[in-house]
C-alpha positions as CSV (number, residue, x, y, z in Angstrom):
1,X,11.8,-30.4,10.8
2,X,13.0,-29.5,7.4
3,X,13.0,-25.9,6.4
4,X,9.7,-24.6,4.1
5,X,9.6,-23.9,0.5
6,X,9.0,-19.6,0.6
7,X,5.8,-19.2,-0.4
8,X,7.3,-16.4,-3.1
9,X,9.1,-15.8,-6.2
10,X,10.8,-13.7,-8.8
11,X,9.1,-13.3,-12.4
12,X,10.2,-10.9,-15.2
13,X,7.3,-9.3,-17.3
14,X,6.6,-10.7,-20.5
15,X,5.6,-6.8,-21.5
16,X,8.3,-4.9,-19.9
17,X,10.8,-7.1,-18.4
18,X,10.0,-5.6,-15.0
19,X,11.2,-8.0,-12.1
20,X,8.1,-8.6,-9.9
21,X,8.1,-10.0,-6.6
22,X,5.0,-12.5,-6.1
23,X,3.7,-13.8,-2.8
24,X,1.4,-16.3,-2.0
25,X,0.7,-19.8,-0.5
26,X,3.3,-22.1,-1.0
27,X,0.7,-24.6,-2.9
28,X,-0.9,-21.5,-4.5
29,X,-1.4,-21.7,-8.1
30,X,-4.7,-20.8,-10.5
31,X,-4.3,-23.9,-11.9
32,X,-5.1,-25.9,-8.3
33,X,-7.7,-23.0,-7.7
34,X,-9.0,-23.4,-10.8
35,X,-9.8,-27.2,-10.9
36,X,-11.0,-27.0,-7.5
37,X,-13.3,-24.3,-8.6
38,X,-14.6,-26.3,-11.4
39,X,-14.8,-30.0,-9.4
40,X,-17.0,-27.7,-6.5
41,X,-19.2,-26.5,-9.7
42,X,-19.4,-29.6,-11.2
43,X,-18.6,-28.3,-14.4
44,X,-17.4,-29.9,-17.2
45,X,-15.3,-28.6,-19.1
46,X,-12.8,-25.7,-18.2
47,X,-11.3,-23.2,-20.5
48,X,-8.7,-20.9,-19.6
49,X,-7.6,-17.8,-21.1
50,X,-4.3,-16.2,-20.5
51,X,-1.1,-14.0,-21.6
52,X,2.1,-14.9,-19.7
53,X,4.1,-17.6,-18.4
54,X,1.9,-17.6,-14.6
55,X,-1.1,-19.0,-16.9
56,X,1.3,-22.1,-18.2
57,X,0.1,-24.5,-15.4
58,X,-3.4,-23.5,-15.8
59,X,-3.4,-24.4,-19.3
60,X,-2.4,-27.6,-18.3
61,X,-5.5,-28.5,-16.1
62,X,-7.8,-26.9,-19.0
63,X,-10.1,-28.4,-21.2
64,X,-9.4,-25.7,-23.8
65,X,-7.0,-22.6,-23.8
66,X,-6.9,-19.7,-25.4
67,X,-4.0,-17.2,-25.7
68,X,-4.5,-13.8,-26.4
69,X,-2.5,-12.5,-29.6
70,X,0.2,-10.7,-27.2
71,X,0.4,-13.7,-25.2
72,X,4.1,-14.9,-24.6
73,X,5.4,-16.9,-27.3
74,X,5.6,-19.9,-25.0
75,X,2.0,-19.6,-23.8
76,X,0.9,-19.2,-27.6
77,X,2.8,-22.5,-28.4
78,X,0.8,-24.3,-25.3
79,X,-2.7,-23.2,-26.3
80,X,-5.6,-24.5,-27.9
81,X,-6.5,-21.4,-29.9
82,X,-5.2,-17.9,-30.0
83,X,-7.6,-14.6,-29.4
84,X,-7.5,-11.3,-30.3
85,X,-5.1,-9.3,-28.5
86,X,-5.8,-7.7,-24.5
87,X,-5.6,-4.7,-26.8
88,X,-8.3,-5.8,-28.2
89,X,-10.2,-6.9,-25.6
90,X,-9.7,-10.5,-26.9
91,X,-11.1,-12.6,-23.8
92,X,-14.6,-10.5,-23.6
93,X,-15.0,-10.6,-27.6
94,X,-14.5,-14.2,-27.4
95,X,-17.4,-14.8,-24.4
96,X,-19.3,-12.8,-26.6
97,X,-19.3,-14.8,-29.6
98,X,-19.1,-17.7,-28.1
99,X,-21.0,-17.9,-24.8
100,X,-23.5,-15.7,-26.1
101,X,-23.7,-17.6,-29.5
């Protein structure tokens, strides 16, 4: 039996360039958690929101993405739209204008 892909990894920051360690399942990811979330729901359409380079698969499996301003420049260049800044409290002023219509 081969040996396992660790279920971990290194990521820098996109804010302060901090080295994090992250753990989880090997096959782990919010965009598989996601689109199982939204094929259980039966919803659809997905949008995603996000700000660094962890949300770059999840984009992929969205219907529509949104960036906040701050985002990552190569998170801004994959999404749909770009929001107001976390700063700003860009994801919650968009579901406010546009859930709440």
């Amino acid at each position: 039996m081969g040996a396992a892909t660790p279920p971990h990894f290194l990521s820098v920051d996109g804010y302060t360039w901090e080295h994090w360690l992250e753990i989880h399942a090997a096959g782990g990811t919010k965009a598989l958690a996601a689109r199982r979330l939204a094929d259980e729901l039966g919803t659809g359409r997905m949008i995603a929101f996000g700000d660094n380079v962890n949300d770059v698969p999840l984009f992929g499996v969205a219907d529509e993405s949104c960036a906040v301003a701050n985002a990552v420049p190569e998170l801004r260049a994959l999404a749909t739209r770009t929001i107001r800044s976390n700063d700003e409290d860009g994801v919650a002023r968009w579901l406010e204008e546009c859930v709440r219509g």
